[in-house]
mmCIF file as Biopython writes it, N, C-alpha, C and O atoms, coordinates in Angstrom:
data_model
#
loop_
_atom_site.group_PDB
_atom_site.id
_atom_site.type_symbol
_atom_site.label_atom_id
_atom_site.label_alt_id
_atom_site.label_comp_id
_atom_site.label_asym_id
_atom_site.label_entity_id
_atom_site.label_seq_id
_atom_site.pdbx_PDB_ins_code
_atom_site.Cartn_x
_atom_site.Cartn_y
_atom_site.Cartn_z
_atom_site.occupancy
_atom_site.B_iso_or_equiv
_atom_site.auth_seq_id
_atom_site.auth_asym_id
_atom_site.pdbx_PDB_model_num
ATOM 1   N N  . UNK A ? 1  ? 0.833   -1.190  0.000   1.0 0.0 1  A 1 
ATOM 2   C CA . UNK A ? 1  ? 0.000   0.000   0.000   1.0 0.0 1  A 1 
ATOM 3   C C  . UNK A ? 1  ? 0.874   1.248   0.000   1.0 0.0 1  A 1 
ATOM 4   O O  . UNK A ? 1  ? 0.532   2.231   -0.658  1.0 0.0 1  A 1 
ATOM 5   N N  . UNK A ? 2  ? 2.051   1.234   0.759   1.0 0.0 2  A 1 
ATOM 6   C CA . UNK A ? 2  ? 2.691   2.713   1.193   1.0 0.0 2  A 1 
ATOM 7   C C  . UNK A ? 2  ? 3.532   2.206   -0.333  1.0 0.0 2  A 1 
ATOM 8   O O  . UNK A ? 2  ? 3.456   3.025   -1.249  1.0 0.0 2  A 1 
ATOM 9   N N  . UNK A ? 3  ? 4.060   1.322   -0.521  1.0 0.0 3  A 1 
ATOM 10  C CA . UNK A ? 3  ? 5.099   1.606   -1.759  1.0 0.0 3  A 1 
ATOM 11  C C  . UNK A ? 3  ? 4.324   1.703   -2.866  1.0 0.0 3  A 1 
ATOM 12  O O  . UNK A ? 3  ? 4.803   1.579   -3.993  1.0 0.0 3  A 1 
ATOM 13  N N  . UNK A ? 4  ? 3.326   1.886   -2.689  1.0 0.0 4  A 1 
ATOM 14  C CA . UNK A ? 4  ? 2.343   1.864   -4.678  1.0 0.0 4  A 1 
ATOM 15  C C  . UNK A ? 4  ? 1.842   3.077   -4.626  1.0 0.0 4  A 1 
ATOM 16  O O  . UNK A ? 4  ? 1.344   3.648   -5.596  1.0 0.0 4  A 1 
ATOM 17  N N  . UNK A ? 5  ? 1.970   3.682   -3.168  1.0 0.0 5  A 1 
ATOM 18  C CA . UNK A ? 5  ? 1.352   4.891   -2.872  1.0 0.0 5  A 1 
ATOM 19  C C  . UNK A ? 5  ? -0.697  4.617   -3.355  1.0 0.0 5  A 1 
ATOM 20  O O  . UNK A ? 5  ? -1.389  5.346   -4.067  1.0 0.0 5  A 1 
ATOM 21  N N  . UNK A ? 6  ? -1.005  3.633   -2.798  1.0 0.0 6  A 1 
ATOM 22  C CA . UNK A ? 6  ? -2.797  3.412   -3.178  1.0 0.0 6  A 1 
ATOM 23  C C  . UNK A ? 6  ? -3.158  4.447   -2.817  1.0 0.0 6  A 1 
ATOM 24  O O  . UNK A ? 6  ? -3.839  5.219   -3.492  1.0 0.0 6  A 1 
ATOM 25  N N  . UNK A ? 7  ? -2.552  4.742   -1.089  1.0 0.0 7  A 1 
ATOM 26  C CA . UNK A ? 7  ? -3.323  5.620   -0.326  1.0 0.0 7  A 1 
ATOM 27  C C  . UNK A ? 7  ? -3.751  6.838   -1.277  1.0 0.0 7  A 1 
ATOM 28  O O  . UNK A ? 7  ? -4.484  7.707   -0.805  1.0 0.0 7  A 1 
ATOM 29  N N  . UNK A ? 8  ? -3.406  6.905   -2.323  1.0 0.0 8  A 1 
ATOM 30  C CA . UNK A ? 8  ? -3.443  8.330   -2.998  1.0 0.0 8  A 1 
ATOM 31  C C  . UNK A ? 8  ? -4.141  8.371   -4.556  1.0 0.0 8  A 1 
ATOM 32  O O  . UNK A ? 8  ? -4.162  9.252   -5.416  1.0 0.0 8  A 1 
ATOM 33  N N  . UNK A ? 9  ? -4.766  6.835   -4.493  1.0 0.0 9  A 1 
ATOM 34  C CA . UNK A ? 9  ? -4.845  6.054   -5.538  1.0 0.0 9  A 1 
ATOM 35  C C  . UNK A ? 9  ? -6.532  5.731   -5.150  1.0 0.0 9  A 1 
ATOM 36  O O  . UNK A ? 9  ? -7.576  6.226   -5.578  1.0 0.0 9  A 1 
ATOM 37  N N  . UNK A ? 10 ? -6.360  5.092   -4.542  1.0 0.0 10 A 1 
ATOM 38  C CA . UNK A ? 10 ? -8.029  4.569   -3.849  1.0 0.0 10 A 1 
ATOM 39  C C  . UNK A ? 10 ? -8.134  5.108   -2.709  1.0 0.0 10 A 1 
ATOM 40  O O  . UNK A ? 10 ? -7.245  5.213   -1.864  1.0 0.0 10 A 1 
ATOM 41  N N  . UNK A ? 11 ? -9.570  5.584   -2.629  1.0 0.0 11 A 1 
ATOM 42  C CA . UNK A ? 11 ? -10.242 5.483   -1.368  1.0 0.0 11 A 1 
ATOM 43  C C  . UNK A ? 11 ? -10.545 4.368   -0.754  1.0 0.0 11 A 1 
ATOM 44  O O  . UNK A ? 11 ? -11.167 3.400   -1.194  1.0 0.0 11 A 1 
ATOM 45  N N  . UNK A ? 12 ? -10.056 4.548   0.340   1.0 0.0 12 A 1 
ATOM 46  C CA . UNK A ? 12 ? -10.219 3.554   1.739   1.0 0.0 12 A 1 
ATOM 47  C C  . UNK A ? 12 ? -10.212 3.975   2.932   1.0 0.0 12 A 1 
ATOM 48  O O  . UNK A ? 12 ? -9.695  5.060   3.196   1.0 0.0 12 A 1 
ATOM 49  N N  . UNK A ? 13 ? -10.818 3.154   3.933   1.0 0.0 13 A 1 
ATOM 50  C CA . UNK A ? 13 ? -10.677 3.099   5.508   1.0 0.0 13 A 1 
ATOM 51  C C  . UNK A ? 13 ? -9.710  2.374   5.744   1.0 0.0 13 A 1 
ATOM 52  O O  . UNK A ? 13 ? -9.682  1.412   4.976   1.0 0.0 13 A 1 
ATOM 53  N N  . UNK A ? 14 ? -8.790  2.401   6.558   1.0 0.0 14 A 1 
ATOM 54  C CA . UNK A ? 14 ? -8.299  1.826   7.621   1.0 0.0 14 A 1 
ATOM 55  C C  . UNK A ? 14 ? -8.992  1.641   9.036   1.0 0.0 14 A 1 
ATOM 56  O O  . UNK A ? 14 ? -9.277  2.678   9.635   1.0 0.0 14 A 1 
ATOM 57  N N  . UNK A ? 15 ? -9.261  0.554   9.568   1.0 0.0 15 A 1 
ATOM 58  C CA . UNK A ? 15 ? -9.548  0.496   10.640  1.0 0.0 15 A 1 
ATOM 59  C C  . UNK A ? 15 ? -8.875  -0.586  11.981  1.0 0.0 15 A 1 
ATOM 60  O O  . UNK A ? 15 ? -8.419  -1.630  11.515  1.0 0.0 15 A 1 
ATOM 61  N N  . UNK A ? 16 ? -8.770  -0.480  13.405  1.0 0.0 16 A 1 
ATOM 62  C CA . UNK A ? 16 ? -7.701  -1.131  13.730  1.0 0.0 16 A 1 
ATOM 63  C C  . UNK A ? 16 ? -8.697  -2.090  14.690  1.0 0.0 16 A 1 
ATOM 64  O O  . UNK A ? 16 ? -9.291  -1.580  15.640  1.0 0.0 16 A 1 
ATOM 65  N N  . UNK A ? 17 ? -8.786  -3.010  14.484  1.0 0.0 17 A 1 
ATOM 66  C CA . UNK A ? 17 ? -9.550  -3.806  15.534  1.0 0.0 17 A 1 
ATOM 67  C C  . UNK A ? 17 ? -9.192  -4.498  16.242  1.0 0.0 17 A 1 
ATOM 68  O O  . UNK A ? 17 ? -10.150 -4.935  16.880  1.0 0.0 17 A 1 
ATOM 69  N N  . UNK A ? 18 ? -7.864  -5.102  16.699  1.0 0.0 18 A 1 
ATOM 70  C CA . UNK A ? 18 ? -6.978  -5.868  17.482  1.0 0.0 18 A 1 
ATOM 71  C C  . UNK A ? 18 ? -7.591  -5.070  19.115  1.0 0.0 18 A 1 
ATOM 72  O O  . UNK A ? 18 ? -8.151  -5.695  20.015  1.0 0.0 18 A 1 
ATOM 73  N N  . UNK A ? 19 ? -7.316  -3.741  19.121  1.0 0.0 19 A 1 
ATOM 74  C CA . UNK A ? 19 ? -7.277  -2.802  20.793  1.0 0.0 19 A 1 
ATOM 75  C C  . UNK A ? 19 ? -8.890  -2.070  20.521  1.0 0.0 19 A 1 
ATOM 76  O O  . UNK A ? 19 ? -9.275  -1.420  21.494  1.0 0.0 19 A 1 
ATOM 77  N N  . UNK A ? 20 ? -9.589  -2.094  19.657  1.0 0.0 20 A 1 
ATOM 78  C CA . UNK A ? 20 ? -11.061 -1.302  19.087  1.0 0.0 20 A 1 
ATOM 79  C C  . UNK A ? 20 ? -12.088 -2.467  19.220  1.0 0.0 20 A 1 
ATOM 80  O O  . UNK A ? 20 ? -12.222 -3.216  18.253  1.0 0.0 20 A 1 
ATOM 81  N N  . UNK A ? 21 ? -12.739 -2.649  20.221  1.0 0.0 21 A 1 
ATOM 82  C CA . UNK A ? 21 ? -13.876 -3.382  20.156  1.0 0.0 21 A 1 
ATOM 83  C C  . UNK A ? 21 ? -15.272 -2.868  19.044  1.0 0.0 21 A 1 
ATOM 84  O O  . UNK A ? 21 ? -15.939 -3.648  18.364  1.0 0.0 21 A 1 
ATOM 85  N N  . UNK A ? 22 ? -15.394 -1.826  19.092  1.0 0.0 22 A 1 
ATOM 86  C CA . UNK A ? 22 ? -16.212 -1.433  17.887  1.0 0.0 22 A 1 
ATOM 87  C C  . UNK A ? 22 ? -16.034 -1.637  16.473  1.0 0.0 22 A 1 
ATOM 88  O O  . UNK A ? 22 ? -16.990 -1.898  15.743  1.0 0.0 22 A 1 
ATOM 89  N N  . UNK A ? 23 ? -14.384 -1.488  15.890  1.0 0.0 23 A 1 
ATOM 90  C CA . UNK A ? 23 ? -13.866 -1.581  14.654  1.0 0.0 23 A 1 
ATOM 91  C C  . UNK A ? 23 ? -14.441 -2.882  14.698  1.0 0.0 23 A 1 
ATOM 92  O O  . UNK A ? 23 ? -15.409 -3.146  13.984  1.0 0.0 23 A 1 
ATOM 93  N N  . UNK A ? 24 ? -13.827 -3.903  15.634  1.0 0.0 24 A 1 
ATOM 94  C CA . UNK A ? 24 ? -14.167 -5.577  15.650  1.0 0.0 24 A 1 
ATOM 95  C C  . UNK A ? 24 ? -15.231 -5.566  15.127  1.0 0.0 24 A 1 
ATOM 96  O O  . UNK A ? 24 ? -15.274 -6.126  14.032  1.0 0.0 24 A 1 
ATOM 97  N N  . UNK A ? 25 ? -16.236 -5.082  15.543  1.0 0.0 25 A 1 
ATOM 98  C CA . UNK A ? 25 ? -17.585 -5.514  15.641  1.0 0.0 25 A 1 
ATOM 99  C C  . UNK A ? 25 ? -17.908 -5.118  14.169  1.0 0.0 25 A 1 
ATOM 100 O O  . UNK A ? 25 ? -18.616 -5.958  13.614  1.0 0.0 25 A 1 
ATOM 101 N N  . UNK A ? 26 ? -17.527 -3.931  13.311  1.0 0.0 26 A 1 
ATOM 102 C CA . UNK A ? 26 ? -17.992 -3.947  11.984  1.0 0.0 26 A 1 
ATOM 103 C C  . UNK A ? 26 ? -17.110 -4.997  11.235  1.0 0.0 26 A 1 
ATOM 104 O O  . UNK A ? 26 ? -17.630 -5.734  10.397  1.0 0.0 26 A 1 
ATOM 105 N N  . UNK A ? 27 ? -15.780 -5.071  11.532  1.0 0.0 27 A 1 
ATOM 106 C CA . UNK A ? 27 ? -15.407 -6.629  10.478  1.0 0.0 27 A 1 
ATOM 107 C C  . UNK A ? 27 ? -16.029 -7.636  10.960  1.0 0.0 27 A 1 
ATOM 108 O O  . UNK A ? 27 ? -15.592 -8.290  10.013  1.0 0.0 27 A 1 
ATOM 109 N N  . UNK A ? 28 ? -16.676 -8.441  11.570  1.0 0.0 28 A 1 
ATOM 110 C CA . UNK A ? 28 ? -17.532 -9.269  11.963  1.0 0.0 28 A 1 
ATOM 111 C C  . UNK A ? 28 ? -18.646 -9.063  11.146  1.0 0.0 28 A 1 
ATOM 112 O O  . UNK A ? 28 ? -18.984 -10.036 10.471  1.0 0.0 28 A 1 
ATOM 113 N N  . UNK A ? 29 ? -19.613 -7.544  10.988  1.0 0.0 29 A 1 
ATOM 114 C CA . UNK A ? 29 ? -20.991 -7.216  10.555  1.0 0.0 29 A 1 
ATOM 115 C C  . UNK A ? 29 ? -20.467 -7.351  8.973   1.0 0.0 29 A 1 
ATOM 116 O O  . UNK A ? 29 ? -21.339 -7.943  8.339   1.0 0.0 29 A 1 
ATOM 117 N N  . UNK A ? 30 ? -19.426 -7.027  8.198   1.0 0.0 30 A 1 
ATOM 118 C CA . UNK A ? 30 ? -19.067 -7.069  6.970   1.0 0.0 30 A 1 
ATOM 119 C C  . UNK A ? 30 ? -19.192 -8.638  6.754   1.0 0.0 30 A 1 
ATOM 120 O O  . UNK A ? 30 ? -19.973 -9.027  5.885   1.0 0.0 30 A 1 
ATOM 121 N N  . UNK A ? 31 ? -18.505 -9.508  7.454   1.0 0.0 31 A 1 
ATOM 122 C CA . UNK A ? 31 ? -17.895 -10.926 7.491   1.0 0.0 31 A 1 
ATOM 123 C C  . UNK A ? 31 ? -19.356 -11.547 6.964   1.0 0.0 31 A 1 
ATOM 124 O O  . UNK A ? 31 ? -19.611 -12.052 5.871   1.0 0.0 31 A 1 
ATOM 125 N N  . UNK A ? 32 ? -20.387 -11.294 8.335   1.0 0.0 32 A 1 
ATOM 126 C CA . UNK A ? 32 ? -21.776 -11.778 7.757   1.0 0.0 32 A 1 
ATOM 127 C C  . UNK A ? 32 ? -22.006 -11.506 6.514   1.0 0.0 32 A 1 
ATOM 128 O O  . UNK A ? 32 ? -22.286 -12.316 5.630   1.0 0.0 32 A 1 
ATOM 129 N N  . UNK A ? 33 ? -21.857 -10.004 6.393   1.0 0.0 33 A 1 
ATOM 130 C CA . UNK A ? 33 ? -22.867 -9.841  4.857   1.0 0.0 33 A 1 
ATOM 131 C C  . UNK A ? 33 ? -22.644 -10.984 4.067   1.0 0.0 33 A 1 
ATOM 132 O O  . UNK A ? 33 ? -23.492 -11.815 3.745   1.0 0.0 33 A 1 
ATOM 133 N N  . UNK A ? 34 ? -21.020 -10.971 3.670   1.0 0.0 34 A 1 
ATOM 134 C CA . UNK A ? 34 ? -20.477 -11.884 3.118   1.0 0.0 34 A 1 
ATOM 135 C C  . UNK A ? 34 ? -20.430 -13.520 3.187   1.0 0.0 34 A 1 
ATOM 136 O O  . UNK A ? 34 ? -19.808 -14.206 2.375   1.0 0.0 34 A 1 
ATOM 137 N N  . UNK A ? 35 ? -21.291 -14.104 4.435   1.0 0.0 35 A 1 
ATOM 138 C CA . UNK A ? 35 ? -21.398 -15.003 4.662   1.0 0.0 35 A 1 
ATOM 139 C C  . UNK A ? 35 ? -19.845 -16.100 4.824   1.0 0.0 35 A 1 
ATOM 140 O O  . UNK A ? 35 ? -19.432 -17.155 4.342   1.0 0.0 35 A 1 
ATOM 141 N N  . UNK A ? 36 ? -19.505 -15.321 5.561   1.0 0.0 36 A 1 
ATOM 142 C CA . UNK A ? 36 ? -17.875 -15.973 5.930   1.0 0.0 36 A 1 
ATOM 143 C C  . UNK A ? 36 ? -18.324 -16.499 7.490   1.0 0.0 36 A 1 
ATOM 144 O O  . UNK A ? 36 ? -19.091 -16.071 8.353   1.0 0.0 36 A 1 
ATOM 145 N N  . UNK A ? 37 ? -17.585 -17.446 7.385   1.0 0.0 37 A 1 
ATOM 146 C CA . UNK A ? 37 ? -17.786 -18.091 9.104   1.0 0.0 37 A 1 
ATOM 147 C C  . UNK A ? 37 ? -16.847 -17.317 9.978   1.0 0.0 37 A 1 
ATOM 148 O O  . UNK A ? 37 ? -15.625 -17.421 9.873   1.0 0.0 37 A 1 
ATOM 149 N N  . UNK A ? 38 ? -17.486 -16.483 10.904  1.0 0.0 38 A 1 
ATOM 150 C CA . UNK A ? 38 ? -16.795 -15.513 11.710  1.0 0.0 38 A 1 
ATOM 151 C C  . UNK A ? 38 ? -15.595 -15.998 12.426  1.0 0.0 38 A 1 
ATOM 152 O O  . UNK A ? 38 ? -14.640 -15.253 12.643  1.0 0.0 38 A 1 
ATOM 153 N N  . UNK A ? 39 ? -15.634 -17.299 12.813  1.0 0.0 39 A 1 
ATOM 154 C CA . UNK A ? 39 ? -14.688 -18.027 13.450  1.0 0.0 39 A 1 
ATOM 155 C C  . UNK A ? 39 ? -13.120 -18.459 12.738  1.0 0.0 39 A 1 
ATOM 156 O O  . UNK A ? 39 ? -12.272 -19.211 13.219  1.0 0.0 39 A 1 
ATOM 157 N N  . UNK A ? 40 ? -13.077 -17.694 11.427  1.0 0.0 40 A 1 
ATOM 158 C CA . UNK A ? 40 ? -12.407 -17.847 10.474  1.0 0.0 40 A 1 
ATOM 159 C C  . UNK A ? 40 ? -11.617 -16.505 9.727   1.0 0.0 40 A 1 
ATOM 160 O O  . UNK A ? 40 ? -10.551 -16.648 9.127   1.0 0.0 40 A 1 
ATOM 161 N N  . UNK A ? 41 ? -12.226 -15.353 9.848   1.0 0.0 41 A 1 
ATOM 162 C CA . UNK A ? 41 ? -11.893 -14.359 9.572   1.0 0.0 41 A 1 
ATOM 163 C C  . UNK A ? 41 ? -10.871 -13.770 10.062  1.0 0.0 41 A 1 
ATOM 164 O O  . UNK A ? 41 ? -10.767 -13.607 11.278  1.0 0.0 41 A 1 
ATOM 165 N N  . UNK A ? 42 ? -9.849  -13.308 9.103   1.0 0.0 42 A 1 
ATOM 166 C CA . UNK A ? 42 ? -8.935  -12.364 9.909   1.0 0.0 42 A 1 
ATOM 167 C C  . UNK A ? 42 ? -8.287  -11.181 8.948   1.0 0.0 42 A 1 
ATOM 168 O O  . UNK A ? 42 ? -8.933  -10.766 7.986   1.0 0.0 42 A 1 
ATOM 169 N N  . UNK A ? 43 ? -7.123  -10.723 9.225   1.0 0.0 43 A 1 
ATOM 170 C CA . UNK A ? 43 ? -6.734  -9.569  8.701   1.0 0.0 43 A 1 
ATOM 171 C C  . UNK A ? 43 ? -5.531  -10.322 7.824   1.0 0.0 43 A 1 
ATOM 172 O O  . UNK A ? 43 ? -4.852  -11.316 8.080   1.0 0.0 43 A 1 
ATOM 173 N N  . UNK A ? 44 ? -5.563  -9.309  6.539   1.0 0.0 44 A 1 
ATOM 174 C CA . UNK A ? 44 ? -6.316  -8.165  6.097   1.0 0.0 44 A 1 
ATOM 175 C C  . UNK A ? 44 ? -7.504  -8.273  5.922   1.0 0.0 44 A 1 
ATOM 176 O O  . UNK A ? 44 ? -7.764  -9.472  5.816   1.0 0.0 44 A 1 
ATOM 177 N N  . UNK A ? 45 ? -8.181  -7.804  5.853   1.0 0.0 45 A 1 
ATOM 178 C CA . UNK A ? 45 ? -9.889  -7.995  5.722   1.0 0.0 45 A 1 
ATOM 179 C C  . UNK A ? 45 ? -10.425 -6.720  4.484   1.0 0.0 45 A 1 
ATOM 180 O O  . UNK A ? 45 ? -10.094 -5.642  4.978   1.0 0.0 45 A 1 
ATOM 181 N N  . UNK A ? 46 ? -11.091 -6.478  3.139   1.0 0.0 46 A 1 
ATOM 182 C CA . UNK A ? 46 ? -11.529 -5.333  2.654   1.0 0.0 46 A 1 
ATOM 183 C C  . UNK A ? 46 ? -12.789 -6.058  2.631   1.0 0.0 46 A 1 
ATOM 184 O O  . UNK A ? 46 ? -12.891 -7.284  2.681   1.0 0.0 46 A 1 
ATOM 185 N N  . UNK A ? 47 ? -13.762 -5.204  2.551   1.0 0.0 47 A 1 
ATOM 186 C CA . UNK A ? 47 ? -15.132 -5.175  2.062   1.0 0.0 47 A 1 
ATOM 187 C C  . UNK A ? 47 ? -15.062 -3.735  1.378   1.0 0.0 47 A 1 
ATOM 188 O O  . UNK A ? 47 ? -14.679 -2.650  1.814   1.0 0.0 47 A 1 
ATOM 189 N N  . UNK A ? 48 ? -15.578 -4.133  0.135   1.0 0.0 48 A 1 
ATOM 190 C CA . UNK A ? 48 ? -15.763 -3.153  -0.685  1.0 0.0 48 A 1 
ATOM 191 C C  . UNK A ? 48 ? -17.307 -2.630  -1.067  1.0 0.0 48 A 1 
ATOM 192 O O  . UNK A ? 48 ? -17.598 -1.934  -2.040  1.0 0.0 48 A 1 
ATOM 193 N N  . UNK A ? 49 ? -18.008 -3.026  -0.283  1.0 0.0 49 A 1 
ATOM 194 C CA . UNK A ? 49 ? -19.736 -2.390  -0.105  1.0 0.0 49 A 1 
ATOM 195 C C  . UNK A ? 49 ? -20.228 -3.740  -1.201  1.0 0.0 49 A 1 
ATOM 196 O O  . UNK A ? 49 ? -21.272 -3.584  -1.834  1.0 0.0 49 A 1 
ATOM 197 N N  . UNK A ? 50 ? -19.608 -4.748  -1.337  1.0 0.0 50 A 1 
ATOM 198 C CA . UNK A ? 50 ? -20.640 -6.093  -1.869  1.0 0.0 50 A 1 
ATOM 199 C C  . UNK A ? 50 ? -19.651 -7.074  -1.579  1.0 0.0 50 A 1 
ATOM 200 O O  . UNK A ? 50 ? -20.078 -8.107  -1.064  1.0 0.0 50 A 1 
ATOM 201 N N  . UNK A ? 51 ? -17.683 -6.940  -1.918  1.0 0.0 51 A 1 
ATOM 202 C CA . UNK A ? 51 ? -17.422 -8.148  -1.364  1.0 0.0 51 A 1 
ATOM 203 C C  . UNK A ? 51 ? -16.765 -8.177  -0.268  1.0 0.0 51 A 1 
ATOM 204 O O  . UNK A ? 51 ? -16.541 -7.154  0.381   1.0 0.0 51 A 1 
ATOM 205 N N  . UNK A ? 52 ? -16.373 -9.341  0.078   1.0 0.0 52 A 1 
ATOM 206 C CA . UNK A ? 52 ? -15.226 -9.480  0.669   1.0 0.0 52 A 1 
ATOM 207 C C  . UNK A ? 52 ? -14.045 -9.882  0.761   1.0 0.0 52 A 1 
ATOM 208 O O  . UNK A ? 52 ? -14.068 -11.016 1.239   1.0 0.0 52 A 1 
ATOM 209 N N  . UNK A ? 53 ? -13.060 -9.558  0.562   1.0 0.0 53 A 1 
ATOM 210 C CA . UNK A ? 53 ? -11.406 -10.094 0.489   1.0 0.0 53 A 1 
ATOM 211 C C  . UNK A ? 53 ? -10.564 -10.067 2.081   1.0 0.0 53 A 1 
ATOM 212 O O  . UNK A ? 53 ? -10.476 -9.239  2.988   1.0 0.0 53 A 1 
ATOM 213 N N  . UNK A ? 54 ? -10.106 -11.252 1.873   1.0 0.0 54 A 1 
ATOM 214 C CA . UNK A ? 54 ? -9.015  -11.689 3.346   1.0 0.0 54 A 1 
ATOM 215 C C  . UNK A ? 54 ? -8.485  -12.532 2.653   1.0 0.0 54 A 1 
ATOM 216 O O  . UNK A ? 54 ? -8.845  -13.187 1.676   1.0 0.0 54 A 1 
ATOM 217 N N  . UNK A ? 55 ? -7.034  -12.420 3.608   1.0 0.0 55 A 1 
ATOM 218 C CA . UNK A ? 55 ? -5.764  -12.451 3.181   1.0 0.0 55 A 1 
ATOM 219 C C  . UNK A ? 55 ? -4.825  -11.433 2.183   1.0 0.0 55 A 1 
ATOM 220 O O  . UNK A ? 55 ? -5.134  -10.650 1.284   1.0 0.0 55 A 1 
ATOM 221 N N  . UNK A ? 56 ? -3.494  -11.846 2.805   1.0 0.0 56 A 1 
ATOM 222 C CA . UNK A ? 56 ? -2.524  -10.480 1.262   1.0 0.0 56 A 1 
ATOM 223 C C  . UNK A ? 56 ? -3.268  -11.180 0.150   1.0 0.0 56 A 1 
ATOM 224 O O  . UNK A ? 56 ? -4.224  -10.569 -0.328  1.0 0.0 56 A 1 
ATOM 225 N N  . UNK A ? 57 ? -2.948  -12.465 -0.370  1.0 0.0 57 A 1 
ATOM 226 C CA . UNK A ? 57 ? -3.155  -12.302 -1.989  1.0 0.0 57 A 1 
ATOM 227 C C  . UNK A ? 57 ? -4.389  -11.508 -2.776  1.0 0.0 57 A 1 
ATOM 228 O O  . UNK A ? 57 ? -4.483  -10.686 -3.687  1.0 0.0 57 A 1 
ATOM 229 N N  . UNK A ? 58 ? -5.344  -12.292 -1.820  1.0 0.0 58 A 1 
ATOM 230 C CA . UNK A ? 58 ? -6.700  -11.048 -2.085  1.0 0.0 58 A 1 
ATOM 231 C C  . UNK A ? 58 ? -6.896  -9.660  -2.346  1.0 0.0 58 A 1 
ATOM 232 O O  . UNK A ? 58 ? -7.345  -9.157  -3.376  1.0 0.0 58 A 1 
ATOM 233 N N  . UNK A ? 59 ? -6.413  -8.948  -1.031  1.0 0.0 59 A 1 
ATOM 234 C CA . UNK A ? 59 ? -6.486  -8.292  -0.846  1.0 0.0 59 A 1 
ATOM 235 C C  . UNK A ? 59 ? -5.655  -7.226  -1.674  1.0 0.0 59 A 1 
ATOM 236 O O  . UNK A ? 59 ? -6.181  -6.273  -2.248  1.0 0.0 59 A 1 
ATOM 237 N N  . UNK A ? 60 ? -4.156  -7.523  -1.670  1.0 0.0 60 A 1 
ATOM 238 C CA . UNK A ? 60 ? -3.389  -7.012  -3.028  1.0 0.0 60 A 1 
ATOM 239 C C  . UNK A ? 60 ? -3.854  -6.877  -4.188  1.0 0.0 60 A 1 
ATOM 240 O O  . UNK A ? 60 ? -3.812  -5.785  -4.755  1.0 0.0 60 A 1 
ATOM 241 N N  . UNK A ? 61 ? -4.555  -8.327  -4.937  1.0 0.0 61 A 1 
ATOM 242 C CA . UNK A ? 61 ? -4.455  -8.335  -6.255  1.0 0.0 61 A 1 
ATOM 243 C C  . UNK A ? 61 ? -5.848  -7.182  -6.643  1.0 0.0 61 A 1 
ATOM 244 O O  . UNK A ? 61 ? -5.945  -6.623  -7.736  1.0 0.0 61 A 1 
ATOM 245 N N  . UNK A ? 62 ? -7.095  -6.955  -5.203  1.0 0.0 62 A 1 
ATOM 246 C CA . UNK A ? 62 ? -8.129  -6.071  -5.076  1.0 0.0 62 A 1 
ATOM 247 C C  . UNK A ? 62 ? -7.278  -4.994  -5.751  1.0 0.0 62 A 1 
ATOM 248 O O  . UNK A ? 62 ? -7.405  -4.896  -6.971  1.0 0.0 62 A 1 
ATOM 249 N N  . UNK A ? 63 ? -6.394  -4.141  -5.100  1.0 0.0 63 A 1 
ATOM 250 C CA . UNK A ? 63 ? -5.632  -2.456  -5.035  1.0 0.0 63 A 1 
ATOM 251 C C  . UNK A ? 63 ? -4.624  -3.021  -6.385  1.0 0.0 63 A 1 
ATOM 252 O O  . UNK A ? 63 ? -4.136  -2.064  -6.986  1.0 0.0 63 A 1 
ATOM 253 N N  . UNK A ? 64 ? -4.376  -3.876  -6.747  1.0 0.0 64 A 1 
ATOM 254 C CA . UNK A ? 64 ? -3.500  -3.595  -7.638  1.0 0.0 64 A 1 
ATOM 255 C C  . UNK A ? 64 ? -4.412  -3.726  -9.425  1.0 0.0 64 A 1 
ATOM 256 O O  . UNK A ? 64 ? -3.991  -3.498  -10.559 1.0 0.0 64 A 1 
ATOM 257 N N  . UNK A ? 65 ? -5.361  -4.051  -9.064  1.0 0.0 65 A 1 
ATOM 258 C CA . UNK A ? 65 ? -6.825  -3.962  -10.244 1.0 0.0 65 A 1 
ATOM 259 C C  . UNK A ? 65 ? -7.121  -3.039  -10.135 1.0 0.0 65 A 1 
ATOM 260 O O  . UNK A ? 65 ? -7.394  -2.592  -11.249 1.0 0.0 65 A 1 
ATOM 261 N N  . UNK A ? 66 ? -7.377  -1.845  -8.865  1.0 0.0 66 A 1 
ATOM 262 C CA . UNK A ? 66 ? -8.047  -0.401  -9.259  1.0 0.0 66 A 1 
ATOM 263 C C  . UNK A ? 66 ? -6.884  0.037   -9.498  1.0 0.0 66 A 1 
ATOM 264 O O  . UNK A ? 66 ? -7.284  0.954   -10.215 1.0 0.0 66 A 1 
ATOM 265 N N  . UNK A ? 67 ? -5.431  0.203   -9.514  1.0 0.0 67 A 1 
ATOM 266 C CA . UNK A ? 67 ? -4.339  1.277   -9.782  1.0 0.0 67 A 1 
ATOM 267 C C  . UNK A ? 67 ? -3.923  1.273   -11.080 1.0 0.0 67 A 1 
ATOM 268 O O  . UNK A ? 67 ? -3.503  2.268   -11.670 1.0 0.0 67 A 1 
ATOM 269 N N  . UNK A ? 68 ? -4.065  -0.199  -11.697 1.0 0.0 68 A 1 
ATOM 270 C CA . UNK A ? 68 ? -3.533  -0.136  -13.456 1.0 0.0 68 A 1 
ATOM 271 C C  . UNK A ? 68 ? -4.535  0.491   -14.121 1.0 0.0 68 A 1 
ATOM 272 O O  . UNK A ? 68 ? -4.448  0.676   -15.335 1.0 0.0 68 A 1 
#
């Protein structure tokens, strides 16, 4: 992200949910939409307002499709 410079590229949230019980609670509410077994989910995590991507490969190959 910092070496492709996305941040400047795509809009996004960052959010930190490890010490944020609230952040938690919306990657969990995303997880559902998506019908992911909560017990399974972890970071990186994007929801992009229909999907969902977890893990780097995912999640990379997501930001590196909106930057080309």
């Amino acid at each position: 992200i910092n070496q492709n410079n996305v941040k400047e590229k795509v809009l996004f949230t960052e959010l930190e949910i490890f010490n944020n019980k609230n952040n938690a609670g919306i990657l969990l509410k995303k997880a559902k939409v998506c019908n992911l077994d909560t017990s399974q989910i972890g970071v990186p995590f994007l929801w992009d307002g229909r999907n969902c991507f977890m893990g780097d490969v995912d999640v990379i190959k997501f930001f590196q499709d909106k930057i080309i």
